[in-house]
C-alpha positions in Angstrom: -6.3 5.2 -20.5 -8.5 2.6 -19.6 -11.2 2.8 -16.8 -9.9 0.0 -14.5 -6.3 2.0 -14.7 -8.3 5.0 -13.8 -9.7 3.2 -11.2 -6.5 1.3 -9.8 -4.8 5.4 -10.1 -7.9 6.8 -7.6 -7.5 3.6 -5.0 -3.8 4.4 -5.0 -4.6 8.2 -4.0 -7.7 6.8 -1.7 -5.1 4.3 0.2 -2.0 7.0 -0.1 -3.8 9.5 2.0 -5.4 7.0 4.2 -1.8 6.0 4.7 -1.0 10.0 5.5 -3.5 10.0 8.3 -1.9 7.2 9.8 1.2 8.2 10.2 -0.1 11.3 11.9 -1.9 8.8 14.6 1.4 7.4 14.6 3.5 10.1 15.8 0.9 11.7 17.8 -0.1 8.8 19.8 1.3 5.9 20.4 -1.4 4.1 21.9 -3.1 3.8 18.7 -0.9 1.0 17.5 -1.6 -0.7 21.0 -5.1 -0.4 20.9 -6.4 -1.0 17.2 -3.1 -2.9 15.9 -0.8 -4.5 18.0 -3.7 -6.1 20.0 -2.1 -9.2 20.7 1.0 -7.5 22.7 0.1 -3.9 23.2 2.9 -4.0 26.2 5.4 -4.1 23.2 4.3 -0.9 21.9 6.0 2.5 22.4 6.8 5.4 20.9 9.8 4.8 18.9 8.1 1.6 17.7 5.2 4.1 16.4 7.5 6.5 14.6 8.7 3.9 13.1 5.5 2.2 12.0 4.7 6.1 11.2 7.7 6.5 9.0 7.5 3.3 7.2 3.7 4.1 6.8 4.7 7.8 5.3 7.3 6.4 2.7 4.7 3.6 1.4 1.8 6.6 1.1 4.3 8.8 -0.7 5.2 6.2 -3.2 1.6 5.1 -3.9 0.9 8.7 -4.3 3.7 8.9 -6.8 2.8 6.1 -8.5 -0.9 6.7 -9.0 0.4 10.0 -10.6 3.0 8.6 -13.1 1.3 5.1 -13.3 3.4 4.3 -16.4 6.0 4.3 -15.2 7.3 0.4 -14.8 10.0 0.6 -12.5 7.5 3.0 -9.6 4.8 0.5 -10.1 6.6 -2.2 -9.0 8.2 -0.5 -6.3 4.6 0.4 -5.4 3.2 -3.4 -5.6 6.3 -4.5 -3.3 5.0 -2.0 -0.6 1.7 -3.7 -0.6 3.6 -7.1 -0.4 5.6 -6.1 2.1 2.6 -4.7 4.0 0.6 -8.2 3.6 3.3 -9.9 4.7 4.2 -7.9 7.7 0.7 -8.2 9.0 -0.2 -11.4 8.2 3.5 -12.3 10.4 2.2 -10.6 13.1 -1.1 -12.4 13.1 0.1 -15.9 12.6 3.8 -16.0 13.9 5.0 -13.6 16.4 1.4 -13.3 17.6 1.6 -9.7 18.7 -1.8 -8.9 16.6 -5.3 -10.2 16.5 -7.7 -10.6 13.9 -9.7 -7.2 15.0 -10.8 -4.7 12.5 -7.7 -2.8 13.4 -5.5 -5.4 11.2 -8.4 -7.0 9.0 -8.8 -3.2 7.2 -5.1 -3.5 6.0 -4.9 -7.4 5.5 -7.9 -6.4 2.9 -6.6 -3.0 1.6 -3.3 -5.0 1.1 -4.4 -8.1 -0.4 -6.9 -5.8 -2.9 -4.0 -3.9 -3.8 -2.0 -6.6 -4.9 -4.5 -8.2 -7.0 -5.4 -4.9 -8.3 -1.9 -4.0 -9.3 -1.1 -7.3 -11.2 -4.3 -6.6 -13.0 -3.3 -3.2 -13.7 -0.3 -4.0 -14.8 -1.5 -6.6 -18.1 -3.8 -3.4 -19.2 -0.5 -1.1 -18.7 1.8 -3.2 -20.5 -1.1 -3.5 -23.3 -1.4 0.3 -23.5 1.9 0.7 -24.0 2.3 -1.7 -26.8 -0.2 -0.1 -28.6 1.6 3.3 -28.3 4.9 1.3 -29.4 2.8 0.4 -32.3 1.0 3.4 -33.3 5.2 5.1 -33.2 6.1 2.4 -35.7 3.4 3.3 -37.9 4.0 7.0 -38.2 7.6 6.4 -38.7 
C-alpha cells in the first residue's frame, strides 16, 4: 500500500477518535456547543440539539473508523468522503447563512479538518483506484 494511503488511513483514525471525544462533550454538556460552536446564537442551543449534534458526530466517527480499516473498500470510502462534505457544508451554512456560528477556533478546527479531508480523500482515492488496477492485473497474469 502506498505511504500517502497509509497516511490518509491514520488521519481517518486521528479524526475518528477526535470525533468520539466529541460526542462525549456532546452528551455530557451542552454548553459546549454554545460556547466553542454555536457562537453566533448560543441561545439556540440545548440539549436535544447536542445529542443530536453528538449522534450525528458518533455515526461520522464510526464510519471514518471503518473506513480507515477497510480503506478498499469503494462503496465505505465514498460514504466516508460524503461525511466530510456534509460536515463542510453544514459549517460553512452555519457561518455564512443562518449565522448561528462565528469564525472562532471552535468552527475554524473543523472547516479545516473537513476541507483537508476532502482533498485528502479525492487524492486517496486516484492511488486506490491505481492499486487496485494493478492487483486486477497481476490476477490476469497468473491466470
Amino acid at each position: 500500500m502506498s505511504r500517502f494511503v497509509n497516511v490518509l488511513r491514520s488521519w481517518l483514525v486521528m479524526v475518528s477518535v477526535i470525533g468520539m471525544g466529541n460526542t462525549v462533550q456532546s452528551f455530557r454538556d451542552h454548553g459546549f456547543l454554545s460556547e466553542k460552536v454555536y457562537t453566533g446564537t448560543p441561545e439556540f442551543v440545548n440539549g436535544l440539539q447536542a445529542r443530536a449534534f453528538g449522534i450525528w458526530t458518533l455515526l461520522s466517527a464510526i464510519l471514518r473508523c471503518v473506513c480507515a480499516i477497510d480503506i478498499q473498500n469503494k462503496t465505505l470510502y465514498h460514504v466516508t468522503l460524503w461525511t466530510f462534505v456534509l460536515a463542510l457544508g453544514h459549517f460553512l451554512s452555519e457561518v455564512y447563512i443562518y449565522k448561528t456560528a462565528t469564525l472562532t477556533i471552535g468552527i475554524l478546527a473543523p472547516l479545516i479538518v473537513a476541507s483537508v479531508s476532502v482533498v485528502g480523500m479525492l487524492i486517496g482515492f486516484q492511488y486506490i483506484a491505481e492499486q487496485q488496477e494493478s492487483m486486477g492485473a497481476r490476477q490476469k497474469k497468473r491466470n
